[in-house]
C-alpha positions as CSV (number, residue, x, y, z in Angstrom):
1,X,47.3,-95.3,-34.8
2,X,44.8,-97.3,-36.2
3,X,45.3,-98.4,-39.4
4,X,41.8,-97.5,-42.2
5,X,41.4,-101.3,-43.1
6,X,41.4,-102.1,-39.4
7,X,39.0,-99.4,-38.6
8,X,36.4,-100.2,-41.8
9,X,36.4,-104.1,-40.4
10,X,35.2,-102.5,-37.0
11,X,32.9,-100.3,-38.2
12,X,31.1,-103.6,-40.3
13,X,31.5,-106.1,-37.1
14,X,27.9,-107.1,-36.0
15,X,27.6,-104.7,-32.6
16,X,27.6,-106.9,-29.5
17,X,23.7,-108.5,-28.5
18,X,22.4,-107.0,-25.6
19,X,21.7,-109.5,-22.9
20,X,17.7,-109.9,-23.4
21,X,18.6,-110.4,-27.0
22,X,21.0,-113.2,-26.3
23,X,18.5,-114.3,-24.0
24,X,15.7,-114.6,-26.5
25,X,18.0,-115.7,-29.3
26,X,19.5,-118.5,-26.9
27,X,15.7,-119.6,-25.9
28,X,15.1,-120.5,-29.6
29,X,18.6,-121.8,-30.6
30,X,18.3,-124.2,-27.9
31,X,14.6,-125.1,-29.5
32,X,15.8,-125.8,-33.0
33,X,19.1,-127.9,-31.2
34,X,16.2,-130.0,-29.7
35,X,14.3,-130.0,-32.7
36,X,17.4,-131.1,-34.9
37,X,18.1,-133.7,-32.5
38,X,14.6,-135.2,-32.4
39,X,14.2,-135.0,-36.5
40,X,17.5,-136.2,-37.6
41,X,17.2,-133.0,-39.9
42,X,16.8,-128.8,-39.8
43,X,13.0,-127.2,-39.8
44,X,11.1,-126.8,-43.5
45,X,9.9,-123.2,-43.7
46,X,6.9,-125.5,-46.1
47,X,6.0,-127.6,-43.1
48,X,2.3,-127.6,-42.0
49,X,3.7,-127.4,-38.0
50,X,3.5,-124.8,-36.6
51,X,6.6,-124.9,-34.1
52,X,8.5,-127.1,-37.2
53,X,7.6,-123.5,-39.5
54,X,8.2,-120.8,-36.5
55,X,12.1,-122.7,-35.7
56,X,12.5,-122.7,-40.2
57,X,11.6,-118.8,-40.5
58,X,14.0,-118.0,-37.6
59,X,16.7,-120.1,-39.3
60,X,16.1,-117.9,-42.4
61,X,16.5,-115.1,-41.0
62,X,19.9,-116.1,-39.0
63,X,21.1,-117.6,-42.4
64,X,20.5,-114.1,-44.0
65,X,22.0,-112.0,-41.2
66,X,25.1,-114.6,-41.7
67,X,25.3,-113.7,-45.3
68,X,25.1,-110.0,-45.2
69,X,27.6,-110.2,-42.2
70,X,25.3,-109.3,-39.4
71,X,25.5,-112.0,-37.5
72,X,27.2,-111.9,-34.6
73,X,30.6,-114.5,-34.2
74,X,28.9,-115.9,-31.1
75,X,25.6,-116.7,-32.8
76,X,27.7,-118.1,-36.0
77,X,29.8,-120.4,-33.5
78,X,26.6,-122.0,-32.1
79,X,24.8,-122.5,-35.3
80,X,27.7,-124.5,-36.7
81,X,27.4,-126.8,-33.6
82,X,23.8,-127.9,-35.7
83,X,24.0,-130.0,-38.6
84,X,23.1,-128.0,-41.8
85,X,21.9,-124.6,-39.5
86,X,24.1,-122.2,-41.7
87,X,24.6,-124.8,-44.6
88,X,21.8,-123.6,-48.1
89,X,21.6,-125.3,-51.2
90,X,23.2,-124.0,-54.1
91,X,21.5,-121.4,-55.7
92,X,19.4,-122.2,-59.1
93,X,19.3,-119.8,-62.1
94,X,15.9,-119.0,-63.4
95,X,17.2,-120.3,-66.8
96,X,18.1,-123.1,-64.7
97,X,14.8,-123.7,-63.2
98,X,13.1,-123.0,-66.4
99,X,14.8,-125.8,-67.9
100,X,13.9,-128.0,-64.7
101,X,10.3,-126.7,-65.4
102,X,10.7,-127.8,-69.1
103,X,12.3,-130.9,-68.5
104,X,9.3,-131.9,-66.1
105,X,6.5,-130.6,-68.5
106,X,8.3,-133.2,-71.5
107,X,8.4,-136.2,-68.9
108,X,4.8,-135.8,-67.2
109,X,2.6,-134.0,-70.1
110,X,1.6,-131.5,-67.3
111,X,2.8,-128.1,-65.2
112,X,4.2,-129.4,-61.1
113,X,2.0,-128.9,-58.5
114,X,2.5,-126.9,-55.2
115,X,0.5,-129.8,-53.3
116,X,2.4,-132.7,-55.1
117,X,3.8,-135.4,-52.5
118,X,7.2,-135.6,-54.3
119,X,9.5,-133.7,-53.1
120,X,11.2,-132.2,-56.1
121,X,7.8,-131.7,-57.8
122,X,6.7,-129.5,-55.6
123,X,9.9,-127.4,-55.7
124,X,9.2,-126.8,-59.3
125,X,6.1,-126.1,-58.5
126,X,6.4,-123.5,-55.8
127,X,9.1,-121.5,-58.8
128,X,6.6,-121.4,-60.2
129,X,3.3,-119.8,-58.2
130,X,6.0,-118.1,-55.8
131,X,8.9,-116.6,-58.1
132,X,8.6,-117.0,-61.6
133,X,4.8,-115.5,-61.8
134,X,5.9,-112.8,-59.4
135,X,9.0,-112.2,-60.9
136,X,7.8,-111.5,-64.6
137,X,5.3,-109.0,-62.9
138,X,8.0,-107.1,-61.4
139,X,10.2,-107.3,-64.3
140,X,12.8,-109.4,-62.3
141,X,12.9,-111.6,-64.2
142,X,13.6,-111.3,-68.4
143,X,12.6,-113.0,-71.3
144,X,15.6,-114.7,-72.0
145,X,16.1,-116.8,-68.1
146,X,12.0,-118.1,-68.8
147,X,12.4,-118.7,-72.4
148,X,12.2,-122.5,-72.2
149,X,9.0,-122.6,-70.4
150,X,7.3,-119.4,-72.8
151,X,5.6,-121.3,-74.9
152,X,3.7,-123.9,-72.1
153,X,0.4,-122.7,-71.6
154,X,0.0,-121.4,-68.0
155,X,3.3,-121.2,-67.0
156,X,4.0,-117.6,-67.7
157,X,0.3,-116.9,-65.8
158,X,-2.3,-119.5,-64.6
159,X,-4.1,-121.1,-67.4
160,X,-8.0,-120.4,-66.6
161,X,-11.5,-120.5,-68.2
162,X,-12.5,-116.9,-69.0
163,X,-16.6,-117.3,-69.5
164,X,-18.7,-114.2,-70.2
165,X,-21.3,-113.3,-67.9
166,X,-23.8,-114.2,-70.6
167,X,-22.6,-117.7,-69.9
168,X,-23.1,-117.7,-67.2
169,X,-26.1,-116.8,-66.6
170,X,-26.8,-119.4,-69.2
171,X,-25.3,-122.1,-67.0
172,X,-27.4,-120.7,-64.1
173,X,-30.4,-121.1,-65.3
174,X,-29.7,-124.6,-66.5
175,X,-28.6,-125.4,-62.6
176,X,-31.8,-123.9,-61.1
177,X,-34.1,-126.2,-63.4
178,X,-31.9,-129.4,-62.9
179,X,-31.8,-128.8,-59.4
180,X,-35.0,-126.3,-58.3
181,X,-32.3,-124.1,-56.1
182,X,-30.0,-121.5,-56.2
183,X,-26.1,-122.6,-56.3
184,X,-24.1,-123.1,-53.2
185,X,-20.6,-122.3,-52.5
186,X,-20.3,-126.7,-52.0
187,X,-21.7,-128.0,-55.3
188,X,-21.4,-124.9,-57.5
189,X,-18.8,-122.5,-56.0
190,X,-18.1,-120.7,-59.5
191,X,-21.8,-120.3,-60.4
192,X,-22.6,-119.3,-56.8
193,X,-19.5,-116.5,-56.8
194,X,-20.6,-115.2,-60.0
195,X,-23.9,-114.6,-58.6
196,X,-22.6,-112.6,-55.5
197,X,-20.9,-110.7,-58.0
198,X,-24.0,-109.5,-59.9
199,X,-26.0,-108.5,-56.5
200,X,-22.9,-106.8,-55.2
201,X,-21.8,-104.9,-58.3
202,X,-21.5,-101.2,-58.7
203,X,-23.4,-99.4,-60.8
204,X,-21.3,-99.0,-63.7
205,X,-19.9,-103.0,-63.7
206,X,-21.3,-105.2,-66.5
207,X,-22.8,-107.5,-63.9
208,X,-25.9,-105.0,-62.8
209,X,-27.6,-105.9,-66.4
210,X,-27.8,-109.2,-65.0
211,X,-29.0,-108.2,-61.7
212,X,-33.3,-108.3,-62.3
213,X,-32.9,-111.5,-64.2
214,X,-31.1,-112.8,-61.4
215,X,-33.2,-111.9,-58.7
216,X,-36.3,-113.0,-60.5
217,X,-35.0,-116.6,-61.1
218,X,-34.0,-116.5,-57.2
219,X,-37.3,-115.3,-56.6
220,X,-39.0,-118.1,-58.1
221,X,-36.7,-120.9,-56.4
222,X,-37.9,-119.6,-53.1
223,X,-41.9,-119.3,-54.2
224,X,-41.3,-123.2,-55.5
225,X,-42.1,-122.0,-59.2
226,X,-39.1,-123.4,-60.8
């Protein structure tokens, strides 16, 4: 007789691949060996490649199905033949990477930046548009794991220039007599937006008030009056 521990392991052992899966997942194993080999170095999901990005994502998703046990022991045995395949950094706390975040904000006077060439810069700042924003939306994350970052202004959400429509439409008609045109999505991509936004608006927006003036003052660019 079977014993229930012995039963409950084989019940949660990953079910054998069928051979077109093995054949697929063999197909792109033997990719990312040729990639590691060439590179020195796994795939970055962040890469701008697009074979260097398709080899990282699959490697996520092997490095999950290892965790939550669904990987297969065959699979596991040929991923550990890679350098760093089923290896992941330690996991970070959000406290923790609030106080990164913090640390960063004291040393350079500014917020990291997604595009930043440095490395650990743009880890900080990738928490920060991709987890911590998110996060606080959702309720995720709490008060107390973002506290050190709270108070530093567009950290909890973006930091942006709220202007009222009156402005502009202030603004516009300053660009129209500096520059006898309408604004284009090149020189003047905020102006020009809020302009769509005014000749696209539903009845009952705030923009339609603005909606004659506007089409006057475009109007009188095309006559040559301005």
């Amino acid at each position: 007789m079977t014993a229930p521990t012995e039963e409950k392991a084989a019940a949660k052992a990953p079910a054998a691949p069928t051979p077109r899966h093995r054949r697929i997942w063999s197909a792109v194993f033997a990719d990312l060996s040729a990639w590691v080999e060439t590179h020195g170095d796994v795939p970055k999901r962040r890469s701008k490649d697009a074979e260097e990005y398709r080899l990282a994502n699959w490697l996520n998703v092997q490095r999950s199905n290892h965790r939550s046990g669904k990987l297969h022991q065959d699979y596991i045995d040929q991923l550990e033949t890679v350098p760093g395949a089923l290896e992941t950094r330690p996991t970070r706390t959000h406290r923790e990477w609030a106080e990164a975040v913090a640390d960063f904000h004291r040393t350079h006077g500014r917020l990291p930046g997604t595009g930043a060439d440095d490395k650990a810069e743009r880890s900080l700042g990738h928490y920060l548009a991709d987890r911590l924003r998110p996060g606080i939306r959702s309720g995720a994350i709490k008060d107390e794991d973002f506290a050190p970052i709270a108070a530093i202004a567009g950290t909890v959400a973006p930091a942006r220039e709220r202007k009222s429509s009156e402005t502009y439409f202030r603004e516009l008609k300053e660009y129209t007599a500096a520059n006898g045109r309408m604004p284009g999505w090149q020189d003047a991509r905020p102006l020009a937006r809020w302009v769509r936004r005014v000749m696209t608006a539903d009845s009952e927006t705030t923009y339609v008030k603005y909606r004659d003036e506007v089409t006057a003052l475009a109007a009188g660019m095309n006559s040559g009056d301005a």
